[in-house]
C-alpha positions in Angstrom: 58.1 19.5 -46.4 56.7 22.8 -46.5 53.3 23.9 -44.8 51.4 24.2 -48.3 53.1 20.4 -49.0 51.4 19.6 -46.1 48.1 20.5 -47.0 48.2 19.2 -50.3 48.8 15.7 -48.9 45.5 16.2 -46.1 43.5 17.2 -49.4 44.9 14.7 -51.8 43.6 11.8 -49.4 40.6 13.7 -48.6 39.6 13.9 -52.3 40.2 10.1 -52.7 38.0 9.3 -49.7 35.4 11.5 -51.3 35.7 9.9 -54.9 35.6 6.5 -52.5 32.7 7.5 -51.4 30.7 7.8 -54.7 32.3 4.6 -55.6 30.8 2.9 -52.2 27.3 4.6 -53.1 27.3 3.2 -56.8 27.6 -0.6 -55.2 25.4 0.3 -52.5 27.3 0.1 -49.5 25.8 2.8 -47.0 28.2 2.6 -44.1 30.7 3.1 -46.0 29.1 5.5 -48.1 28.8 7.6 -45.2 32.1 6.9 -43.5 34.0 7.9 -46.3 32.8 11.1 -46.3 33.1 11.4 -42.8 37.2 10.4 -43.4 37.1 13.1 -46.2 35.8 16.0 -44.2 38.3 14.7 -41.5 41.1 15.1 -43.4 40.1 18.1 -45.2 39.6 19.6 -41.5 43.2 18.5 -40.7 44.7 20.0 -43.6 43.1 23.4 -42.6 44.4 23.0 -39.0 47.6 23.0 -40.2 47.5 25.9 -42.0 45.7 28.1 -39.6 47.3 26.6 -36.3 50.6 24.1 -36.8 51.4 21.0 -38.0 50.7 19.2 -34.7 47.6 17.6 -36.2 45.5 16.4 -33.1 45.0 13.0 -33.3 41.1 12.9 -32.9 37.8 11.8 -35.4 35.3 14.1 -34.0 35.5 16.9 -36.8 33.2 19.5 -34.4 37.0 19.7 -32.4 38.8 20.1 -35.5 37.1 22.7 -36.2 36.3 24.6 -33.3 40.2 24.8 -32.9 40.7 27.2 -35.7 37.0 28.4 -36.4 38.0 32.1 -35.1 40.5 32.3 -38.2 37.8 31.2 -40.9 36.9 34.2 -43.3 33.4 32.9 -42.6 31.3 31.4 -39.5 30.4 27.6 -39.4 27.1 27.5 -39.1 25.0 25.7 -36.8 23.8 23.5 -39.5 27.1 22.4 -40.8 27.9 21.5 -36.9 24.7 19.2 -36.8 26.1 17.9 -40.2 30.0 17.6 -38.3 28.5 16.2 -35.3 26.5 13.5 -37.5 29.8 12.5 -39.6 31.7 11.8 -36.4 29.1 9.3 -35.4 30.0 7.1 -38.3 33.9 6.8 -37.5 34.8 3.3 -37.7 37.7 2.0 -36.0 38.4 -1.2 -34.4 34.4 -1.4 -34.2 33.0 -5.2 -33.2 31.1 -6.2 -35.9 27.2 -6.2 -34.3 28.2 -2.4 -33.9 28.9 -2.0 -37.5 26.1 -4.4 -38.3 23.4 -2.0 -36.1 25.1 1.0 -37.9 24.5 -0.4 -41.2 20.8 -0.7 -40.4 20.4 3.0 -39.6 20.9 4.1 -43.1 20.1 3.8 -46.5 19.9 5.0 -49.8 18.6 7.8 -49.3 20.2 8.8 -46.4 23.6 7.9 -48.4 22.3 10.0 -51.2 21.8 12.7 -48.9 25.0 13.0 -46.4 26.8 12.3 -50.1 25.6 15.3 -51.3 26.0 17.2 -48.1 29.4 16.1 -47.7 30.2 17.5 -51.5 28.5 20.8 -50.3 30.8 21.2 -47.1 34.1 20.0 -48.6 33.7 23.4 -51.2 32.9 25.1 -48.8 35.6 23.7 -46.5 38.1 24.7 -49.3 36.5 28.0 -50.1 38.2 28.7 -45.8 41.6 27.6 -47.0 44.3 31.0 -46.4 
């Protein structure tokens, strides 16, 4: 598989997380609202480290790393806003979680703050694309 194969598959599955994500918001699921769009600027963020570095994807959820590893080859500098924006994304990975965590998570948010990092997360994956080589 070539290298522009590669990144096609990373932004295929990042586009469904996204379009996952509206579907989440429209039933009114928060935390997963919100952690879908955390999975789709992930895997966006993966896609572009292959093409600016190699296709040894690291094997991490905190995007801020991601991108930090290949933010001297963007066209344009990430701002300190989007990093906030990175930073709060990662906090809403969910793996293996125990179910009061998820629970307590879930009570932090709601529909407007889903409405919000939704929108946000639309924003950023443009502009995410708009870096692509």
């Amino acid at each position: 598989m070539e290298l522009m194969e590669k990144f096609e598959y990373w932004h295929d599955i990042a586009k469904y997380d996204l379009k996952t994500a509206q579907v989440m918001y429209k039933t009114g699921r928060w935390l997963y609202v919100v952690f879908m769009c955390q999975q789709a600027i992930e895997k966006l963020c993966k896609g572009l480290y292959l093409l600016f570095l190699d296709d040894n994807v690291p094997y991490t959820h905190d995007i801020n790393s991601l991108v930090t590893r290949f933010a001297d080859k963007l066209p344009d500098s990430v701002s300190d806003d989007r990093r906030l924006f990175f930073a709060r994304l990662s906090a809403f990975y969910l793996n293996n979680r125990y179910p009061e965590y998820k629970e307590r998570l879930s009570e932090t948010l709601n529909k407007k703050d889903a409405k919000e990092i939704l929108g946000k997360t639309k924003e950023v994956f443009k502009w995410l694309l708009t870096m692509k080589p």
